[in-house]
C-alpha positions as CSV (number, residue, x, y, z in Angstrom):
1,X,14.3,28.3,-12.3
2,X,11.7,25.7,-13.3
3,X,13.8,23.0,-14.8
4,X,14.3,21.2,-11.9
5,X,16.9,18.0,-11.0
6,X,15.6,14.8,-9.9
7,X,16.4,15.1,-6.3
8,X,15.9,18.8,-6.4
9,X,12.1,18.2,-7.6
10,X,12.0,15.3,-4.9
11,X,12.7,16.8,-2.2
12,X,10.8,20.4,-3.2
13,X,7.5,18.4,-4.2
14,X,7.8,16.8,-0.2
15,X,8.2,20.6,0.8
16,X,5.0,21.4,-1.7
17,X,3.1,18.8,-0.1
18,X,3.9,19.6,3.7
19,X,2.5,23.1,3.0
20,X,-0.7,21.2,1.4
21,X,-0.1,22.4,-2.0
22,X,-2.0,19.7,-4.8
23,X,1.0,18.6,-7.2
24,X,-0.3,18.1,-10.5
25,X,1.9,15.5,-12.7
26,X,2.0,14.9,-16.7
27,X,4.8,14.0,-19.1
28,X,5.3,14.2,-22.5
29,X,7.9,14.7,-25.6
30,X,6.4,18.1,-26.3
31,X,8.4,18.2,-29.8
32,X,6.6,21.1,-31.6
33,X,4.4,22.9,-28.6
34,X,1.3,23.5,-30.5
35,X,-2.4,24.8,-29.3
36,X,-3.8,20.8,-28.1
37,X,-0.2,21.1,-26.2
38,X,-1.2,25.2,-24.4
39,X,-4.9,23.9,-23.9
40,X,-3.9,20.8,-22.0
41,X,-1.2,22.2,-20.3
42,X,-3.9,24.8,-19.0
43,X,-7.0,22.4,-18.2
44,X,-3.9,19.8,-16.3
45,X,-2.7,23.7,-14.3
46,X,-6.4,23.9,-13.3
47,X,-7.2,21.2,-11.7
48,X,-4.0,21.9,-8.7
49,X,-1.7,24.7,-7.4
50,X,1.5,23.6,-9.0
51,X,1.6,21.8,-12.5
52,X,5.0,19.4,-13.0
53,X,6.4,18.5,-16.2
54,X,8.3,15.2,-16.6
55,X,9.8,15.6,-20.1
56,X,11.3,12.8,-21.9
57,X,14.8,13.3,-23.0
58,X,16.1,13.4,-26.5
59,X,17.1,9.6,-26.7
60,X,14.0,8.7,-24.8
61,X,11.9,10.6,-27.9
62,X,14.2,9.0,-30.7
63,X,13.1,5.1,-28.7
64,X,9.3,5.8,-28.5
65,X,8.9,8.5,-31.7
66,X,11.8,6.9,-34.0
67,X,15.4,7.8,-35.6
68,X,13.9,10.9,-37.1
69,X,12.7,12.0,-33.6
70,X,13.2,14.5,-31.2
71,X,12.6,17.7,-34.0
72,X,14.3,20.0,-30.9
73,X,16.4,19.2,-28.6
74,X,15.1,18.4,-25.0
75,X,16.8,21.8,-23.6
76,X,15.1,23.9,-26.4
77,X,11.7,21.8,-25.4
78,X,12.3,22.7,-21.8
79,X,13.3,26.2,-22.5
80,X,9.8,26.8,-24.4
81,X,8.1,24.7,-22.1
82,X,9.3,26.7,-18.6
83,X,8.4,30.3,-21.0
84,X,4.7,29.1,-20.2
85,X,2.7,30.6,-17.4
86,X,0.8,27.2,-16.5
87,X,3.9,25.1,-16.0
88,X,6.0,25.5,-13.1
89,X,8.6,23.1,-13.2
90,X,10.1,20.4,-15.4
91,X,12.0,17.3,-15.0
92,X,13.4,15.2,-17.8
93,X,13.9,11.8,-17.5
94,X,15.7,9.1,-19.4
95,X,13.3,6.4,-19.1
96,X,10.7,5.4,-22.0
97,X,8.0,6.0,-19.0
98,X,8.0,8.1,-16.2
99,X,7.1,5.4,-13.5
100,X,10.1,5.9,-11.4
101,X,9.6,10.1,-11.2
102,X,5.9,9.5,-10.3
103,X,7.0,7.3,-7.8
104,X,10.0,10.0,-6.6
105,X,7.1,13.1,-6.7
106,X,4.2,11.1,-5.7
107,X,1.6,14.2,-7.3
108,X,-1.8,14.9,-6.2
109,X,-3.2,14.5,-9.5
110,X,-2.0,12.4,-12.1
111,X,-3.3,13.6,-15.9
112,X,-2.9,12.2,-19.6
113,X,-4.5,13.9,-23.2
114,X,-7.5,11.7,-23.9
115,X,-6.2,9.6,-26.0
116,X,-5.2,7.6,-23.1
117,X,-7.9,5.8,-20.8
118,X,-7.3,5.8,-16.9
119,X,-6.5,2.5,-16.9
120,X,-3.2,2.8,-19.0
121,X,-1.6,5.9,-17.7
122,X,1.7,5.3,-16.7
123,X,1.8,5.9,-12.4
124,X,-1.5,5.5,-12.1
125,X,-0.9,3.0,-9.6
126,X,1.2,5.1,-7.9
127,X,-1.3,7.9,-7.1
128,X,-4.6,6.0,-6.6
129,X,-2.2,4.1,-3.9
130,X,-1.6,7.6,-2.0
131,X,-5.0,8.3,-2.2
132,X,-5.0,10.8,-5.6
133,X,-6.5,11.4,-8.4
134,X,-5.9,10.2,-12.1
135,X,-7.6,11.8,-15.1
136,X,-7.4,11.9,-18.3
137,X,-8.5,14.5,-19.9
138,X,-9.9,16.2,-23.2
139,X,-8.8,15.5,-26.4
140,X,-7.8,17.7,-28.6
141,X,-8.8,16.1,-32.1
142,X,-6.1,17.2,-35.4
143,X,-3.6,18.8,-33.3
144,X,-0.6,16.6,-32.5
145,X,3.1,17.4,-33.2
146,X,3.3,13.7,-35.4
147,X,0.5,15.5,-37.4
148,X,2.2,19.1,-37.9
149,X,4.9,17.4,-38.9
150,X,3.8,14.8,-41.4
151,X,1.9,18.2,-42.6
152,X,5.5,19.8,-43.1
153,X,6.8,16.9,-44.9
154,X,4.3,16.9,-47.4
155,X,4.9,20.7,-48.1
């Protein structure tokens, strides 16, 4: 199963880690899963042996994306999400940032899409303090789910 409890995916990312496995960690609302979405998801899979999702749950969507927010519901976005080869576990959280699972997983490598510098990625703190890695990575200009949708509305 890759949707993964909070204390489950603490305590199996501490078993990952003592067999030297590199945790990769990202987070996201993953609304609409689009191609930006399976092209990051695959260059963040790359760059470790085991890629972790922390996926924000539906009233922590409707705070950061509005009342009109979360288009799915976050067991429909982890359903689709753990359906994908690169992802191999998820773990939704409440919050509006994932600080506190960052600090529970402590990953390896720490990534963001592009539109976010280093410097502002949620955790980062966290990870550069163990000794990791944080990168964000390429951008994948037109494709966001706020954009497919605002296309739809139009229609």
């Amino acid at each position: 199963m890759k949707i993964k409890k909070w204390n489950d995916i603490t305590k199996f990312s501490k078993k990952l880690r003592a067999e030297n496995k590199k945790i990769v960690f990202t987070n996201g609302c993953f609304d609409i899963i689009h191609a930006g979405h399976i092209l990051y998801l695959e260059e963040a899979r790359s760059l470790g042996d085991v890629l972790v999702i922390g996926l924000n749950s539906d009233k922590s969507v409707k705070r950061l994306k509005g009342k009109d927010r979360p288009i799915n519901s976050v067991e429909d976005r982890a359903l689709v999400l753990s359906a994908l080869s690169m992802v191999d576990y998820i773990v939704v959280f409440e919050e509006d940032t994932p600080y506190k699972l960052i600090k529970n997983i402590k990953p390896d490598i720490l990534v963001k899409g592009g539109d976010w510098s280093v410097e502002d990625i949620i955790g980062a703190d966290i990870v550069l303090a163990t000794g990791g890695v944080v990168k964000s990575l390429s951008y994948k200009e037109g494709r966001s789910s706020s954009e497919i949708i605002s296309k739809m509305r139009k229609c």
